[in-house]
C-alpha positions, 0 to 999 in steps of 0.5 A: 500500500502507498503510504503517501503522507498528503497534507492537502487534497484537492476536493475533486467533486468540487473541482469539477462543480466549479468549473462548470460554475465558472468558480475556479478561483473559489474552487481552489480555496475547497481543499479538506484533509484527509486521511491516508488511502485504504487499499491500492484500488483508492479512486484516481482523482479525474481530470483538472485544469487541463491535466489528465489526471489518470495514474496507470495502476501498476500492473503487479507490486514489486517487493522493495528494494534493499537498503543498505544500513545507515542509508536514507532510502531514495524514491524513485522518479517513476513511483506511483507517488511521485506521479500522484505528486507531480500530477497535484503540484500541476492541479495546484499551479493551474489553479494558482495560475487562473486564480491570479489571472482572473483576480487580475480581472475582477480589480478592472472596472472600465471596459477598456481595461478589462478588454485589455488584461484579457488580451494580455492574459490569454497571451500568456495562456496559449503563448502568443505575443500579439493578439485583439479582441472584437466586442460587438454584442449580438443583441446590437445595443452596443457599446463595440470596438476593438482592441489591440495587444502589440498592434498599433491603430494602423495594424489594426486598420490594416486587419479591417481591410479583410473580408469579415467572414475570412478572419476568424472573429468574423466568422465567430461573431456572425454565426457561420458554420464551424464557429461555435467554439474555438478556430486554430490555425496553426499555420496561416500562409500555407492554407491553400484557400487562405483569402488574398488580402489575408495573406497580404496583410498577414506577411505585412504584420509579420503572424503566421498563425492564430488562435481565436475563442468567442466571448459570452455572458449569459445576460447578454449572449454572445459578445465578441471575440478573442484572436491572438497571434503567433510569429510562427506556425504555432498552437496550443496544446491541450492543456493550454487550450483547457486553461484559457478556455476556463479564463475565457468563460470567467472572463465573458461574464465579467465583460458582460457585467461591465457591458451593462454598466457601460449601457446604464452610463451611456443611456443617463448621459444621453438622457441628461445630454437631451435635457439641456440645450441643444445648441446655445443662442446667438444674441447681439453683444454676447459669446457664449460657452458651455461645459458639462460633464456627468458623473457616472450615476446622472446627476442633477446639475444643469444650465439653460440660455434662453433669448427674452423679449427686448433683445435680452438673455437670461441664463441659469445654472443649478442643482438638484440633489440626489443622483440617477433617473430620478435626480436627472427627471427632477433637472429636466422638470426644474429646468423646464419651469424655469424657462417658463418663469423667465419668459413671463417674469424674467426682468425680475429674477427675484420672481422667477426663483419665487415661482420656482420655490413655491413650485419645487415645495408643492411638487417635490417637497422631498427633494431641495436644489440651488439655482442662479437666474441672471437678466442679461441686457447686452446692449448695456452690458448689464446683468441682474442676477439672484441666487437661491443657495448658488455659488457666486458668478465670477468676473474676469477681465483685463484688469479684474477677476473677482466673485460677484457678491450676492447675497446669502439665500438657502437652496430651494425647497429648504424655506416656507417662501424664499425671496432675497434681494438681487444684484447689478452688475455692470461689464466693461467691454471684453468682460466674461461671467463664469456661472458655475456649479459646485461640482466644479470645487467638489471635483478639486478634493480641496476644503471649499475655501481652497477650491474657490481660491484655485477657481480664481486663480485659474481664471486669473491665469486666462492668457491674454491671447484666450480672453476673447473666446469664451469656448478657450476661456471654458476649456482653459479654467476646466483644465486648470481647476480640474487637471490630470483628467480630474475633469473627464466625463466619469468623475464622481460629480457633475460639473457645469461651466457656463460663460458669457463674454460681453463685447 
């Protein structure tokens, strides 16, 4: 009898289980002590990872040999034992390996990335070096591109110019016959019905041979495809084939996660996007410009610039709490209002923000926002302003940059009747207001104080060259306030950024 003293057992049942679960990463975590076999007939643990784990029986058993006195007896290579050993140490390291990997995985949370360490985890899985991967989701809702591992965007230019159904993640992506599973082709140039441009494009990048695996969840179906590249005629082996055929089941799920998270940004910046203004007006003696940028939940922050009788403007910016759909549909009802007001009341912004109180406490008394309201008259570069709980507009010019002073109000939806005074301003020719959310110094990560004096400096800082177009005085301040990306699309908050240049 074996008397083989193992510390650790790899559960099989549970190995088995996890793989058909997709659970590999738990699966290795399943080990149980056990005891030592009872007769040389003990069951072989079944195939895993990749390996055949089936030990040949010896077919007699062979006396031992006879060890000298005073000598450690030395087991031989080819024992059983070690065979069982060496077969477990390989369960283990595969396990270990696809743990890693997937571990790997799981930390990304951007679809580019994850399409990224997929490329470059299934690259080190079959042993290749370059390699793409095509995401196109079969129910057609998006979101698809394609990315590149050691390909730049001309090589991947290049791919494109192959008839889709002559390049193996095209046939796997449009369903075509003998494309359910994976496509091997060990060595590309010496197909004899290998398609022209194909070939062309194969010799011009330098790969002979591919491997490819299609790309599924079992929310969305089929999503993509994976292609990796050798530099010779090459192929996995069956144990690299098994390995990266675990990875890519695990890895499909997790894309698939990711697509929908994907879907849910895009769909609420597409809404946001559609409730604020299309296209900013033209009116006589005033340029103006617009930035925002959505967090990834949808928030409430908004602007409006609407033209008014006589020949003037009125622009607004604010915010409601919360974020998601409903803060995004409490915006585009606010801002809605809003407009309504300024038409009929406009000259008077103490008004508008009255009505929009009373509005806001009958309707959703749940729920508060800020808001900023602003007269324009461009003839007489002349602004009248109120604020309900708003940071201050800010005045940047030649020879001055400074807050514009209102007076102290609560947010709306926070009084029983909110009315504070409004303020004039006057603008000298070549003068910009900034109307701002506080998303903008939420951003910073700075104590509020902090962020207003970054503000101001950023504006301050405006190069003389920039100062006669808002758009450049826009991307500047943004840029400034909120550098090394802090200002990207996905940030936490939403930032508006409105600016009005008087001529």
């Amino acid at each position: 009898m074996l008397d083989i003293p193992l510390r650790v057992r790899v559960h099989v049942e549970t190995l088995l289980a996890a793989q058909n679960d997709m659970g590999v990463c738990d699966a290795f975590e399943q080990y149980a002590p056990v005891g030592k076999p009872d007769t040389m007939n003990a069951p072989h643990p079944p195939k895993v990872a990749g390996i055949d784990s089936t030990v040949p029986a010896p077919a007699h058993t062979v006396a031992p040999a006879p060890v000298a006195p005073g000598t450690t007896p030395v087991p031989s290579p080819n024992a059983p034992g070690a065979l069982l050993q060496d077969r477990l140490a390989g369960w283990v390291s595969d396990l270990t390996t696809l743990h890693e990997l997937t571990e790997r995985l799981v930390r990304t949370d951007a679809l580019a990335d994850a399409l990224t360490e997929l490329l470059r985890a299934g690259a080190a899985l079959v042993g290749a070096r370059r390699g793409l991967v095509v995401l196109e989701p079969a129910d057609g809702l998006g979101p698809a591109t394609t990315i590149g591992l050691g390909l730049g965007r001309a090589d991947l230019g290049h791919i494109e110019t192959v008839p889709r159904s002559a390049m193996p993640y095209g046939r796997i992506l449009d369903g075509l016959p003998g494309a359910d599973g994976e496509i091997a082709e060990p060595d590309l140039l010496s197909e004899d019905g290998l398609d022209p441009r194909h070939r062309e494009v194969a010799a011009r990048l330098g790969y002979a041979a591919s491997y490819s695996l299609p790309l599924s969840a079992e929310a969305t179906g089929r999503m993509g495809a994976a292609v990796w590249l050798y530099d010779e005629p090459a192929e996995p082996v069956e144990r690299q084939r098994h390995l990266v055929g675990l990875y890519a089941r695990y890895a499909g799920e997790h894309l698939g996660r990711l697509v929908e998270v994907e879907r849910t940004r895009a769909c609420m910046a597409t809404m946001t996007e559609e409730l604020l203004p299309s296209r900013l007006p033209r009116v006589a003696g005033v340029q103006l410009a617009a930035r925002h940028r959505t967090g990834p939940r949808g928030g409430g922050d908004w602007y409006d610039a609407l033209p008014l009788p006589d020949a003037a403007l009125g622009l607004a910016v604010g915010s409601v709490t919360g974020s998601g759909p409903s803060a995004v549909a409490a915006m585009g009802r606010l801002r809605a209002s809003l407009r309504a007001y300024a038409v009929m009341e406009g000259e008077d912004p103490v008004a508008v923000l009255s009505d929009l109180e009373l509005l806001l406490r009958l309707t959703e008394p749940a729920r508060s926002a800020t808001a900023l309201f602003a007269y324009c008259e461009p003839a007489l570069r002349k602004v009248t302003l109120a604020g309900a709980g708003h940071c201050p507009p800010l005045l940047v010019g030649e020879r001055r940059t400074e807050y514009v002073e209102t007076s102290v109000s609560a947010p709306l939806g926070m009084l029983a009747c909110w009315e504070a005074p409004s303020v004039e301003l006057e603008a000298q020719p070549g003068e910009t207001v900034l109307l701002y959310t506080d998303g903008l110094l939420h951003r910073t990560g700075d104590p509020t104080d902090r962020a207003f004096a970054r503000l101001h400096a950023a504006a301050a800082g405006v190069p003389r060259a920039l100062r006669h177009d808002p758009d450049a005085i826009a991307d500047h301040v943004l840029r400034t306030v909120l550098p090394e990306g802090l200002d990207a699309a996905d940030g936490e908050e939403d930032v508006v950024l409105l600016a009005a240049r008087f001529e």
